[in-house]
N, C-alpha and C positions, 0 to 999 in steps of 0.2 A: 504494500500500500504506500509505503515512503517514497519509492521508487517513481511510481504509478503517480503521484501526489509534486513531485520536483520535476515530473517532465512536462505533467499538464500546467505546472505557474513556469517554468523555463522559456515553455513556447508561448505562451497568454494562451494559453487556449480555455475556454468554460470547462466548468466542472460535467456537466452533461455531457462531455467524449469519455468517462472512465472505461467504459465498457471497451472501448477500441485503444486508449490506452493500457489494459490489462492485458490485451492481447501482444499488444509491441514489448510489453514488458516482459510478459512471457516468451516470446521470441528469441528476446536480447540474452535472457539470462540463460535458454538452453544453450546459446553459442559461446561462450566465456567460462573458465574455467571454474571449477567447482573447485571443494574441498578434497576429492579425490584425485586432483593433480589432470581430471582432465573433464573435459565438458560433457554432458549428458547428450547430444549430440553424436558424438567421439563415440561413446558408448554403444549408440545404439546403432548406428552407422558402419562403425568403424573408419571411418575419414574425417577428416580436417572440417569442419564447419567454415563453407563460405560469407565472410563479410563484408566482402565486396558490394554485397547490393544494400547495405542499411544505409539508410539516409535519414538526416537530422527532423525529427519532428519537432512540427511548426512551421517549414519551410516552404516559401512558396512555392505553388507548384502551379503547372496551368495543361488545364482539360480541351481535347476538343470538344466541338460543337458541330455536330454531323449539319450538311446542306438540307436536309429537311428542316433544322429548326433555326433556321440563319437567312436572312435576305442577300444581297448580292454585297453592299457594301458594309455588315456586319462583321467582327471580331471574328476568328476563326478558332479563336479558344477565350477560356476565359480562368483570369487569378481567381485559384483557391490555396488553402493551407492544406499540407500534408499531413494526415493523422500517423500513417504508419506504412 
């Protein structure tokens, strides 16, 4: 919950993302190394956990917006924040 709690005031994000904060949090800490010298990940796998694709929550990120819902001279994406 601490964890969960310093990433959602880190990014500003509302309290009402916990649920998908819990999720990243959980994420995070199966790839990182445990008390047994290797990560839970590691264990179940037997390979290296890639961390190559996490990226900082809160961060802006930006979505398309398929041509059905866009006129001709419309944005072709649009800023949102990264949850996870």
């Amino acid at each position: 919950m601490n964890i969960m709690r310093s990433m959602l005031k880190g990014a500003g994000m509302p309290k009402n993302f916990w649920a998908e904060a819990i999720i990243v949090v959980c994420c995070v800490k199966n790839r990182f190394t445990s008390s047994s010298k290797s990560t839970p990940h590691e264990l179940w796998f037997r390979t290296k956990p890639d961390v190559s694709e996490l990226l900082i929550c809160g961060r802006a990120a930006f979505v398309h917006v398929s041509k059905v819902k866009r006129k001709a001279l419309d944005d072709r994406s649009e800023k949102c924040v990264l949850i996870g």
